[in-house]
N, C-alpha and C positions, 0 to 999 in steps of 0.2 A: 321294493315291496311288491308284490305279487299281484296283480289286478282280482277284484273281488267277483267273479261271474260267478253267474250261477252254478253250479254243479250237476253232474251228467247224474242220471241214474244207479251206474255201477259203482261199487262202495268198495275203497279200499282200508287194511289192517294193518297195522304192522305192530307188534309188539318188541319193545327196543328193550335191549337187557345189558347188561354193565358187562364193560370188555375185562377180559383179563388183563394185569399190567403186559404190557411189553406187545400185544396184539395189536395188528393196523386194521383201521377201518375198511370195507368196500365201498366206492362209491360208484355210484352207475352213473354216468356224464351222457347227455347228449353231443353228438360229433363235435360239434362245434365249439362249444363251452370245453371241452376236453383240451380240445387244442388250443386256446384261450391261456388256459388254467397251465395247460404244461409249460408256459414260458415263463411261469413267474417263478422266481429264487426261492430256494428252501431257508426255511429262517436256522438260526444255529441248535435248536433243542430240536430234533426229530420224532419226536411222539408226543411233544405239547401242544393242546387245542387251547392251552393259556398261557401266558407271559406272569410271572409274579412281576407286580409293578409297586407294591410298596405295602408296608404297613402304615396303618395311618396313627394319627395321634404321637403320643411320644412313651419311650419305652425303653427298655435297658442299662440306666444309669441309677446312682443312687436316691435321686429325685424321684422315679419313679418307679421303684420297685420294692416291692414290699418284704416282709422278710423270709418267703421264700424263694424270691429273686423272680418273681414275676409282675408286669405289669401290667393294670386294669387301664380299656379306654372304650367308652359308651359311643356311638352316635346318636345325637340327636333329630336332625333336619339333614336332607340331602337336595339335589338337584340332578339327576342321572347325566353324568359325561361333565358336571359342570364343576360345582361346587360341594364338599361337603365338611359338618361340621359335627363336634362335639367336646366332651372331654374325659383326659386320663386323669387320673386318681395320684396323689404329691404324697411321698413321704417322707420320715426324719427319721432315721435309723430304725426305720420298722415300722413305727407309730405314724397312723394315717395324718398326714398332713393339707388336706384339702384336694384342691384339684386345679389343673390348667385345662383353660377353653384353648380350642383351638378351630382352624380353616382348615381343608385340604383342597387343591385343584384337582387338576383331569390328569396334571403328568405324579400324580403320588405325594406331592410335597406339601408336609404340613405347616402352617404358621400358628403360632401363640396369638391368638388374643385376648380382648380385655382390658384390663387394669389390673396392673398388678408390680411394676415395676420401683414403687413409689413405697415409701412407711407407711403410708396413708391406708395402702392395701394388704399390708403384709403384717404378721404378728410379729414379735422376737423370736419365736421360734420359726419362721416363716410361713406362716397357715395363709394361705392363699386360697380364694373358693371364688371360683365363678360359675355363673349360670348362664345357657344359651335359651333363649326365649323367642325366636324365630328365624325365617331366613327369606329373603325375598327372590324373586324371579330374577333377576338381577347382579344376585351376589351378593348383597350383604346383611351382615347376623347382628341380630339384635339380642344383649344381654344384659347383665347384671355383675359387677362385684362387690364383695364385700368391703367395708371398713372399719377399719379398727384404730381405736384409742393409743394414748402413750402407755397403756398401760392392758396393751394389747388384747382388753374389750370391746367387744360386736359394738361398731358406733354409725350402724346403718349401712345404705348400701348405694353403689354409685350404677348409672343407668349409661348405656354405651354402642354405638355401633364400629362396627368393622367392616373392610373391605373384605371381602372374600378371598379375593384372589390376589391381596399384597400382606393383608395381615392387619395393615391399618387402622387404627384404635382412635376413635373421638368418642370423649366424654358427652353423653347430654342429659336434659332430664334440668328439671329447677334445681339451683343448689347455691349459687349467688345470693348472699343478702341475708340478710337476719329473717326474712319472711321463712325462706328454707333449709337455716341451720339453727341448733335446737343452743342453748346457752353452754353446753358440753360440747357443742362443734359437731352435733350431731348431722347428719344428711342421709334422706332414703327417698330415694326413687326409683318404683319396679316398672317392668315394660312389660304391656299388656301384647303386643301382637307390632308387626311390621306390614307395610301392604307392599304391594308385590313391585314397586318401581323405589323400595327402600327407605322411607319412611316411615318411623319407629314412634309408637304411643303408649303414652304411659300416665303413670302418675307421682307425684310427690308430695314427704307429708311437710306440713305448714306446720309455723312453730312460734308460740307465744316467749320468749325465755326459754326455759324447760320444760314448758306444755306443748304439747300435742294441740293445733288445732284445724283439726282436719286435713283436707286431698283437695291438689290442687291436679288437674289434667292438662295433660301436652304432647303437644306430635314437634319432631325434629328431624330435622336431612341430616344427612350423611357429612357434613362439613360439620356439626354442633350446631348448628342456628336452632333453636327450640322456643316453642309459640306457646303461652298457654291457651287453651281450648275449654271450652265448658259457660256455665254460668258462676261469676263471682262478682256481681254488683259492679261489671268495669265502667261503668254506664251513669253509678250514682245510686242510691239506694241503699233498701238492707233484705228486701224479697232471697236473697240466696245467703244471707248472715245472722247471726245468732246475735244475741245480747254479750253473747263473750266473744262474738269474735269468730266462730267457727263458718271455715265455709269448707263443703265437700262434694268433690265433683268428681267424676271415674269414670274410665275406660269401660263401656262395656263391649264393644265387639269393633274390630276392622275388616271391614266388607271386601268382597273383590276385586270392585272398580276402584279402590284408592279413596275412601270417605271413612271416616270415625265418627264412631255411635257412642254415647254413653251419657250417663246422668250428673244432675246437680239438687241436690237439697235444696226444698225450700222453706224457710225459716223468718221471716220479715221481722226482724228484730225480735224474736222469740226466746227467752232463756231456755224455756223447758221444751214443749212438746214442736215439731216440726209441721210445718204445713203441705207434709209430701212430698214430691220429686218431678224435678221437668225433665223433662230429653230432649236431648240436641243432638244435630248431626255435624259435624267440619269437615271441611274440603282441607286434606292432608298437605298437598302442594303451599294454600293462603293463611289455613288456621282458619276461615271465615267459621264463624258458630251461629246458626240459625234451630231454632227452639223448633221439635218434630212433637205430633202424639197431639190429641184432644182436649184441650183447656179452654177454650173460651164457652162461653155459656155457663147457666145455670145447671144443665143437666152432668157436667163433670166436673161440680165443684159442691164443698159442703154449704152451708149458711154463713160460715167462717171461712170461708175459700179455702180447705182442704184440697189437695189437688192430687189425683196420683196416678202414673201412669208405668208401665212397665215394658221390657221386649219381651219378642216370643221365642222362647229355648229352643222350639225345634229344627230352626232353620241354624245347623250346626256349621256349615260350609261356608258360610260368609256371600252365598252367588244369589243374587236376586235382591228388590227390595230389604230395605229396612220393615220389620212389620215388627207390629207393637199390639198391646191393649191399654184401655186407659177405662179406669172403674166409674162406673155412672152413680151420680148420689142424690142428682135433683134436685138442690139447694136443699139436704137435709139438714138436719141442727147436728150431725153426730157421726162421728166417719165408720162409728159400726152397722149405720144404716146406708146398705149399697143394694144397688137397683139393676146390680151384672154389671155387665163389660162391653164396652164398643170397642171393636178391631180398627185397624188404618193401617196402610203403607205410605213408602214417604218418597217422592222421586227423586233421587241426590243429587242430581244437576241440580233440581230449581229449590229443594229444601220442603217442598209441599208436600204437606199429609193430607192422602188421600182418605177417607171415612170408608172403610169395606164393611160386607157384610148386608145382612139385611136388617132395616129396623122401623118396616113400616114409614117409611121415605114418601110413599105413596097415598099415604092412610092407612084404617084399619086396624086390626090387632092381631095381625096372624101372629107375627113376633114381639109379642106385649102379652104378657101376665097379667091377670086379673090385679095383681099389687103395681105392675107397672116396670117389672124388671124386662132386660131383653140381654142376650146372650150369645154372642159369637164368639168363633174361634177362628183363627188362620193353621194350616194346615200342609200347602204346597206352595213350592215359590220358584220362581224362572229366571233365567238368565234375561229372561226379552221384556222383563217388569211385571209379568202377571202371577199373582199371585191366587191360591182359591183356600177355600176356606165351608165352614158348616156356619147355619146359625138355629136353637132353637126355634122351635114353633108350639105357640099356647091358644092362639084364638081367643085370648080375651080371656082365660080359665085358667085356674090355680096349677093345670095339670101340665106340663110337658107333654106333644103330640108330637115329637118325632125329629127329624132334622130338615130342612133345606140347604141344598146346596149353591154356592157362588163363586164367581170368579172377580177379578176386579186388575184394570191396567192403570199404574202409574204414570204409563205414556198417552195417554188419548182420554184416562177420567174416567173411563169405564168402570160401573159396578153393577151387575146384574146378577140371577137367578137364572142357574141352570140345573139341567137333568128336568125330570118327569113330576108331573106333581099334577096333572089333568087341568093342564093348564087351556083346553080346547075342550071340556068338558068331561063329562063320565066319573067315570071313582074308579077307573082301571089302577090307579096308585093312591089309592083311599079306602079305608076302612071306614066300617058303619061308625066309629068312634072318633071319624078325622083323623084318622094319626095318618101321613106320610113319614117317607125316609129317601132320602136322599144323600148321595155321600160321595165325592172325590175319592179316588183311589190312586192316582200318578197324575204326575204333569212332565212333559220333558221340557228342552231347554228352549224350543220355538214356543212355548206357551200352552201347548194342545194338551187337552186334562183326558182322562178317563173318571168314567165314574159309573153308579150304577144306583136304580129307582126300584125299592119294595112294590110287588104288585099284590095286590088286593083285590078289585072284583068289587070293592064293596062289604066284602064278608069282614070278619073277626080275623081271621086265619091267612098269612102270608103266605103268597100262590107262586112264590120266587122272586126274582128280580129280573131287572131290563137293564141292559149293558147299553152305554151310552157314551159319546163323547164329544167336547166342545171347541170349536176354534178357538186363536184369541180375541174373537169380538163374541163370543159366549153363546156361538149357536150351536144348539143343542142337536145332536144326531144318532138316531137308535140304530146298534147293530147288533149281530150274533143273527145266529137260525130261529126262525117264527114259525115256518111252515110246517102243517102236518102233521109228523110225527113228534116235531118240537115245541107241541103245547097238547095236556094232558086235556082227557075229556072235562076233567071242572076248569079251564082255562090257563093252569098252572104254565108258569115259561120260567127258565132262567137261565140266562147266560153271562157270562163276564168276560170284561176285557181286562187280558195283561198289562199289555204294555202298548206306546206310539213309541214307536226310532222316532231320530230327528230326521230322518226324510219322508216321514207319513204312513210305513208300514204300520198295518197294525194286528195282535194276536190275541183270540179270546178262545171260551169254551162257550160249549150250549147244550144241555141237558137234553136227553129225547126222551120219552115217552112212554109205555104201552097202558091205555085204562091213566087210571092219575098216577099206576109207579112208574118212579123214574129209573130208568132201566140202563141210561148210556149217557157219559159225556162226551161231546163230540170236537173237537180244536180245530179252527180256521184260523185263514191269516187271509189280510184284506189290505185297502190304502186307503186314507182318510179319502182321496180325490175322487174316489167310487166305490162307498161306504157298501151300497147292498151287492157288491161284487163278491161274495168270502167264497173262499177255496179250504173244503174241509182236509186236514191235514194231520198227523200222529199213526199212531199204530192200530189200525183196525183188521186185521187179513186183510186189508185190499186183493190181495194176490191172494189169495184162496187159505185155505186153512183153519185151525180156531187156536193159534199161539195167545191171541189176547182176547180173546171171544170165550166167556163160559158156558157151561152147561145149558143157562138158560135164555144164551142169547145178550149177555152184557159184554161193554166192552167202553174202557174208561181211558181216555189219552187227556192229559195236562198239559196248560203251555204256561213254560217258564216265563217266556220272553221273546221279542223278536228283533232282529239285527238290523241296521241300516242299509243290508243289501237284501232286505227282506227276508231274509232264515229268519225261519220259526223254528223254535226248540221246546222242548218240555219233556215229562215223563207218560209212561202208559203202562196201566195191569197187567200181570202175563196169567193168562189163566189155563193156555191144555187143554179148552174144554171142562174142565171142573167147577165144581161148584162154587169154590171159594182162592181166591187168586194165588197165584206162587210167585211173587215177587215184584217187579219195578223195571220197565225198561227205560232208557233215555233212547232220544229220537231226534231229528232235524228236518227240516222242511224246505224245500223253493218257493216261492211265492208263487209262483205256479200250481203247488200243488202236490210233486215228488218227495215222499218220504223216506226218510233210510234209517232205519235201525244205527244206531252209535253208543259207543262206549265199549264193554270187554265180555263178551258172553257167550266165550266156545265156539266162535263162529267159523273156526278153524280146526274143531273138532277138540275132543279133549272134557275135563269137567274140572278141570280150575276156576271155572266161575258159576259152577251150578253144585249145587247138595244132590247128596244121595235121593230127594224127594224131585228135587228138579226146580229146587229154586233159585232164582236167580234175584239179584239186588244192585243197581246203578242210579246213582243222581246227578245233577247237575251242580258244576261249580261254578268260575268266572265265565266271564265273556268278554265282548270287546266288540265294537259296531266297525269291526276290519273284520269279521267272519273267522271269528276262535271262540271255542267252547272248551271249558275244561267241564271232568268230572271224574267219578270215582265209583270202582267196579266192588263189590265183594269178591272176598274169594273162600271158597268150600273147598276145593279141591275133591269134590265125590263124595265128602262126607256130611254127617248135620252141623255140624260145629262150623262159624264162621275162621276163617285162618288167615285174617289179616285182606287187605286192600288193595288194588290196585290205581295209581289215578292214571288217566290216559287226557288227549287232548284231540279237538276233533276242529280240522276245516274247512269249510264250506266252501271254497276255491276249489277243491282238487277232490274233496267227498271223501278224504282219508280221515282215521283214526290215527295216533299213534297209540300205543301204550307203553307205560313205565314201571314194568315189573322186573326192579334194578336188581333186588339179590333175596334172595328166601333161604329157611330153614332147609337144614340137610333131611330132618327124618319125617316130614310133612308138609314141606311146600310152604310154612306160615312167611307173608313178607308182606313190609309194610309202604309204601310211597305215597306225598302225598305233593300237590303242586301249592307253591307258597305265591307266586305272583307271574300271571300271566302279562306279558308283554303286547304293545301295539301291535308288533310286527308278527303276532305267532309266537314268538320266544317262550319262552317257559323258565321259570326255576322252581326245584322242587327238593324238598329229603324223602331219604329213604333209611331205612334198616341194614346198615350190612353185617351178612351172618359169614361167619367161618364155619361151615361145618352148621352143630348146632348151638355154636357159639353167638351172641346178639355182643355186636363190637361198638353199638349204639350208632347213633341218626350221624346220615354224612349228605352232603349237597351233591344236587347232579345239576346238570343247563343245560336246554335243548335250546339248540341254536335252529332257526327257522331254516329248509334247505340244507341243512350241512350233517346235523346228528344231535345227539344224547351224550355227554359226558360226566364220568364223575369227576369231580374237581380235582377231589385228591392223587386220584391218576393222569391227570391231563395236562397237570400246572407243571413248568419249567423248571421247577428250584425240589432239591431235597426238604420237607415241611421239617421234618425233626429236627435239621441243620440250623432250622430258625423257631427252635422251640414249638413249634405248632403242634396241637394232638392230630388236629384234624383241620380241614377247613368249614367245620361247624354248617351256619346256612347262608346260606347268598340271599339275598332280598330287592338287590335292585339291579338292570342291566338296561346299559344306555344303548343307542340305536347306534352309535361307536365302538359298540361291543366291551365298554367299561363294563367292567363286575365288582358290585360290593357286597362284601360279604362279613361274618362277625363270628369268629372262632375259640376254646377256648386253647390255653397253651401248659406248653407239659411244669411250668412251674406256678400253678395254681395263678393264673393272671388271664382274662381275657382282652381280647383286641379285635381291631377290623380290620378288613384289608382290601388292596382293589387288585381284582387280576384283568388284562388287558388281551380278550380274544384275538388268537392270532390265525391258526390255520390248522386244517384237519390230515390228517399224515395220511398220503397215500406213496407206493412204492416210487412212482415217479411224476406224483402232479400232490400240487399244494392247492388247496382252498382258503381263500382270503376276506376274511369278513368283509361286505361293503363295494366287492363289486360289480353289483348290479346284474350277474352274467343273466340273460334271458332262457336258462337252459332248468329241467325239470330233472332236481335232484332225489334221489332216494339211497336210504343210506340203511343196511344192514348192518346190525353189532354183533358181534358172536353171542350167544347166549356162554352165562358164566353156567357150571357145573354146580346141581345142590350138593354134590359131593364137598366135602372138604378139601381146601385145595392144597396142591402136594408140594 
C-alpha cells in the first residue's frame, strides 16, 4: 500500500478508456521495478489481467437447472479472499424445487450446507429450502431449513451452523423435548444473527401439545451446544408466564463485541393483558442473561407494575453500546398515561444501564413539562462506548423550547450536557422566548461528536448557528471562522462542522458576510489538538480569476468530509463571473491548505464535460480514510442536453485523478460508468455502457487495480465466457487485497450465477505485473482510447 503524504501541488489526469480486445497495455516502470518485473515468468493466457477461478454455487445438472437449461445461484454474505456464501435454486423436471445452501472458499470450491440429507428435510418430491442468515469473521454460516411431515407438509424449520471452509453442518437451536416439539412433531427454530467469532442466536417456538406457546431465545457454538437465553421464570416464579403457560422471549439484535440483546414478556401469572417487556443482555461465549433498560422505581412503572422498555432502531450496525428507551409512567393507574421516555445505554462487560440524557438530575425544570413529562432521544453511538443523544427542553411550561444536547460514556459513567446553551451567561443562544437548540451532528469511532448551537442575540429570529465539538469527557469547543467579515452587522455567524477522521482532522464551512447578507461560504480543515488553527480551503480563485467568484463578488465551497490524512473534500459554485452559478465543482485539500480542483472537467481541453452554456456538473461519491475519493462528472459534450456520466477516482498520495470513460455512443459521445465499490487499497469496481457503434449492448464490469490499470472483465479474463454459457460478466462487487474478484452474472440460458476471478498480471511485450508485490516503483498505465466509430 502506498504511504499516504500529503500531496504536491501539481495535479495530475488521466482518463482511462477500454482497450480494444487483442491490444497490450503501456506501462511506464521506473528503472528498477522494470528490472524486478522482467524476471518474473509469463503465466499461460497472455493478455489475461484475470484467471477464471470458478463458478460458484452449483449448476449444470438436472438438479439445477431449470427448464431452459440454465441455473440460478444468489449470494448472500461474503468475507473478501475468505469465505463465501449462498444459494442455487433445485429443480424436478423444470418445476422449481427449492433451493441448496452453500460455502465457497478462496481457491473456488463450493460445499452444500445445511440440512437436507435426511426425510426430515426433504419432501417426496424432494423440495429442499434453506436459508442463509449470516456469516461470521471466522467462517461460519448460520441458517435455516425446512421440515416436513410424512406427508410431505411444512412441519417447521430446523436452525444450524456450518463450517465455512469444510462444509460441516451442526443442527442447533431447542428442539429436544416436548417443551419444543408441537404433538405433530412439529419444530421451528429461526436464527436471528451470528457474532463475528461464530456464535449463532435465535429463537424457538414452545409447544403446549399442539398449541403454540410462545418463544423461547438461544445462542449456540459451532459444536451444537445451545443455552437458552432470555427471561423464562428459570429462577422460580411466574413474572415472565401467563396463566396458560406462555412465555416469550426474542432475539433482538447481536452486537459487535459478541453479546446478545433482546426481550422477554412480562406477564406474572396473567391470562389476558401483559405487564410489558424486560431486556436483557447475554454474554454469547456463557449464556449469562442480566436484565438491561430502566425498571426499578415508581417513575417507570404503572400503579400495576406495567413496565415497558424498548431498543433504539437507529444504531443499525451493531458497533457501540446497547441503547434503549424505557417509557416513564410515575406510578400512574393506566399504561395510556405516559410521562415520555428516559434513554440509557448498557456497558456489556458488566451488564449496567447507564441512565442518559438529560432529566433534571440536578433540579429544576429545564427538562420537565408543566404535566411532568420529560423526553430524550439517543442519536449517535461509538465504538469507544460514548454514545450522544438530544433531550427536550420545557422550563416548567406546556410548550417545548427547543433541544439540548448530550453525550454520555458507559466506560467512566459519564452523562453530561454539551454544545452552547449560555451556559457562562448572555442569550447569545437564547431567544426572548427561551427556546435553545442544540444538536449532535456525527460522532466517529474514538467518541469526538460534532455538533452545532442556534444563535439568537436574544431576539425572536435565529442569527445562524455555532459549529462546535466535544471530546469524550464532553468538553465542549467552538470552531469555524468569527472574525470580521464572518459575522454580519446584526451579529449573525454560521458555520458547521462536517466531519472528525479518527485521527482529529477536522472540516467545516463558515458563512461570510457583507451588511447582514450573507454573501459567501467559506470551508476549513483544522485538528481537534488546535481547534482555532483552521486553514481556509475549497475553490475560491485563490490564484486569480472569477471561475467560482460571481458577478457580485459570491463565492460558495462545501466540505464533504475529511480523511485521516487530513484531505478535505467537498464541492464549490462555478460561476464565470455571472450572476447566477453554471454548475458544481468537486475539490480536495492538504491540511495545509493546498487546494486542487478534482474530478473530469475539460481540464485537457475539449467540452465533454461542459454545455454549450459552459456548465459544468461533479459530485462526490465514496472515500476511505487511505486518501481515495471517488465521484462522478456530467457529460455535455458542447451541447445543452446532459449525455450520460462519467465516474473517475481521485488520490490524495499522488494528486492524480483517474477517470473512467470506458465506451460511448458512436453519434454523440453519450456513455455511462459508474463505480460500485471503492476498495481499501484505491481499487475500484465499477459498470459501464458498452456501445457498438450506436448500439447499447447493456452494463458490463470493469476493475481498476491500484498501480497497474483499468480493465474490462470480459476482455481480461482467461477462459472463452460463451464456452461457459456466460452473456457477460455482469458486476463485480467485491475485491480482496489477494486480488480475489466476485462477481454475479447473467448466463445465455436464462440462469444467473456468480463467480470468482483471480487477478493475475497485466501483459506487457516483455515484463509481467504481479498483483501483491509490493514493488516500490510509480506506476502509470495508459489504455488506448477505443474508437466511437463502430468497430470493424
Amino acid at each position: 500500500m502506498k504511504s499516504l503524504l500529503p500531496f504536491t501541488p501539481s495535479s495530475r489526469t488521466e482518463t482511462l478508456r477500454r482497450r480494444t480486445p487483442g491490444t497490450r497495455s503501456r506501462l511506464l516502470l521506473a528503472g528498477a521495478a522494470a528490472a524486478a518485473l522482467s524476471a518474473l515468468p509469463a503465466p499461460a493466457h497472455a493478455d489475461a489481467a484475470f484467471h477464471y477461478l470458478a463458478r460458484l454455487g452449483f449448476y449444470g445438472t438436472q438438479e439445477y437447472n431449470n427448464p431452459w437449461g440454465g441455473s440460478t445461484t444468489y449470494v448472500s454474505h461474503y468475507i473478501d479472499g475468505f469465505v463465501y456464501t449462498g444459494t442455487s435454486d433445485r429443480f424436478n423436471y423444470g418445476s422449481n424445487n427449492g433451493n441448496a445452501a452453500w460455502a465457497a472458499t478462496a481457491d473456488g470450491v463450493s460445499r452444500r450446507i445445511g440440512l437436507y440429507s435426511t426425510r426430515e428435510f426433504s419432501t417426496y418430491s424432494n423440495l429442499q429450502v434453506s436459508e442463509i442468515k449470516g456469516l461470521s469473521a471466522n467462517g461460519y454460516v448460520a441458517g435455516t431449513s425446512y421440515r416436513y411431515d410424512d406427508n410431505s407438509n411444512n412441519n417447521g424449520k430446523a436452525a444450524w451452523i456450518a463450517n465455512g471452509l469444510t462444509g460441516e453442518t451442526t443442527r442447533v437451536g431447542l428442539y429436544q423435548g416436548a417443551e419444543f416439539t408441537s404433538s405433530t412433531n412439529q419444530q421451528t427454530s429461526e436464527v436471528v444473527g451470528i457474532t463475528s467469532t461464530g456464535y449463532a442466536a435465535g429463537t424457538s417456538i414452545r409447544y403446549n401439545g399442539a398449541t403454540n406457546t410462545g418463544l423461547a431465545a438461544w445462542v449456540a457454538d459451532s459444536t451444537g451446544t445451545t443455552t437458552r437465553i432470555g427471561f423464562y421464570d428459570q429462577g422460580g416464579g411466574n413474572e415472565f408466564t401467563n396463566g396458560s403457560g406462555i412465555q416469550r422471549s426474542e432475539v433482538s439484535q447481536v452486537t459487535a463485541d459478541g453479546y446478545i440483546a433482546g426481550t422477554s414478556l412480562r406477564y406474572k401469572g396473567s391470562t389476558f393483558d401483559g405487564y410489558g417487556q424486560a431486556l436483557w443482555i447475554a454474554n454469547a461465549a456463557t449464556g449469562a442473561t442480566t436484565r438491561i433498560g430502566l425498571y426499578q422505581g415508581s417513575e417507570f412503572h404503572t400503579s400495576n407494575d406495567y413496565q415497558y422498555s424498548f431498543y433504539d432502531s437507529g444504531n443499525s450496525t451493531g458497533v457501540g453500546p446497547v441503547t434503549g428507551i424505557t417509557q416513564r409512567f410515575n406510578n400512574s393507574a393506566s399504561t395510556w398515561t405516559s410521562y415520555g421516555y428516559a434513554t440509557w445505554a448498557v456497558n456489556h462487560a458488566t451488564g449496567e444501564t447507564l441512565r442518559t440524557g438529560l432529566y433534571d438530575q440536578g433540579g429544576g425544570n429545564e427538562f420537565t413539562s408543566s404535566t411532568g413529562s420529560q423526553q430524550s432521544q439517543t442519536n449517535l453511538w461509538s465504538a469507544a462506548g460514548v454514545v450522544g443523544g438530544y433531550t427536550y427542553r420545557y422550563n416548567g411550561t406546556s410548550t417545548q423550547l427547543g433541544y439540548a444536547a448530550w453525550i454520555a460514556n458507559v466506560n467512566t459513567g459519564l452523562n453530561t450536557r454539551v454544545g452552547f446553551y449560555d451556559q457562562g451567561g448572555g442569550n447569545t443562544f437564547t431567544s426572548d422566548t427561551g427556546y435553545q437548540f442544540s444538536f449532535l451532528g456525527s460522532m466517529n469511532a474514538t467518541g469526538y461528536a460534532s455538533g452545532s448551537s442556534n444563535i439568537y442575540n436574544g431576539g425572536s429570529t435565529q442569527l445562524g448557528s455555532a459549529a462546535w465539538f466535544t471530546n469524550p469527557d464532553g468538553v465542549t469547543t467552538r470552531v469555524g471562522f468569527t472574525d470580521g467579515a464572518y459575522t454580519a452587522d446584526n451579529g449573525a455567524q454560521l458555520s458547521g462542522l462536517a466531519r472528525i477522521s479518527t485521527s482529529g482532522y477536522m472540516a467545516g464551512m463558515s458563512a461570510r458576510y457583507s451588511g447582514t447578507n450573507q454573501i459567501s461560504r467559506d470551508a476549513w480543515v483544522g485538528h481537534t489538538s488546535n481547534p482555532t488553527a483552521l486553514t481556509r480551503v475549497g475553490l475560491y480563485d485563490q490564484g486569480g480569476g472569477n471561475t467560482f467568484t460571481s458577478s457580485s463578488g459570491q463565492q460558495y465551497s462545501d466540505v464533504s468530509g475529511v480523511l485521516n490524512n487530513g484531505t478535505a473534500f467537498g464541492t464549490a459554485l462555478i460561476f464565470h463571473g455571472g450572476s447566477s452559478d453554471s454548475g458544481t465543482a468537486t475539490w480536495a485539500a492538504s491540511p495545509t491548505g493546498t487546494s486542487t480542483r478534482i474530478g473530469l472537467y475539460d481540464q485537457a481541453g475539449g467540452n465533454t464535460y461542459t454545455s454549450d452554456t459552459g456548465y459544468q456538473y461533479s459530485y462526490i461519491g465514496q472515500y476511505n480514510d487511505n486518501g481515495f475519493i471517488t465521484g462522478t462528472s456530467y457529460r455535455y459534450n458542447g451541447e445543452s442536453d446532459q449525455y450520460g456520466q462519467t465516474a473517475w477516482l481521485y488520490n490524495s498520495s499522488t494528486n492524480e485523478t483517474v477517470g473512467f470513460d470506458m465506451s460511448v455512443r458512436a453519434s454523440d459521445g453519450y456513455g455511462v460508468s459508474s463505480i460500485v465499490r471503492l476498495l481499501d487499497d484505491g481499487s475500484a469496481l465499477g459498470t459501464f455502457n458498452l456501445f457498438n457503434g450506436d448500439t447499447d449492448l447493456g452494463q458490463r464490469s470493469f476493475a481498476y487495480l491500484i498501480g497497474i490499470g483499468t480493465f474490462i472483465l470480459d476482455e481480461s479474463v482467461d477462459v472463452n465466457l460463451a464456452s461457459l454459457n456466460w452473456q457477460n460478466l455482469g458486476t463485480a462487487f467485491a475485491l480482496s487485497q489477494s486480488g480475489l474478484l466476485l462477481g454475479a452474472a447473467q448466463t445465455n440460458n436464462l440462469g444467473y450465477g456468480a463467480y470468482l476471478l483471480q487477478a493475475t498480471a497485466v501483459p506487457e511485450p516483455s515484463t509481467w505485473v504481479l498483483i501483491g508485490l509490493g514493488v516500490a516503483a510509480f506506476l502509470v498505465l495508459h489504455i488506448r482510447r477505443r474508437s466511437r466509430r463502430q468497430d470493424a
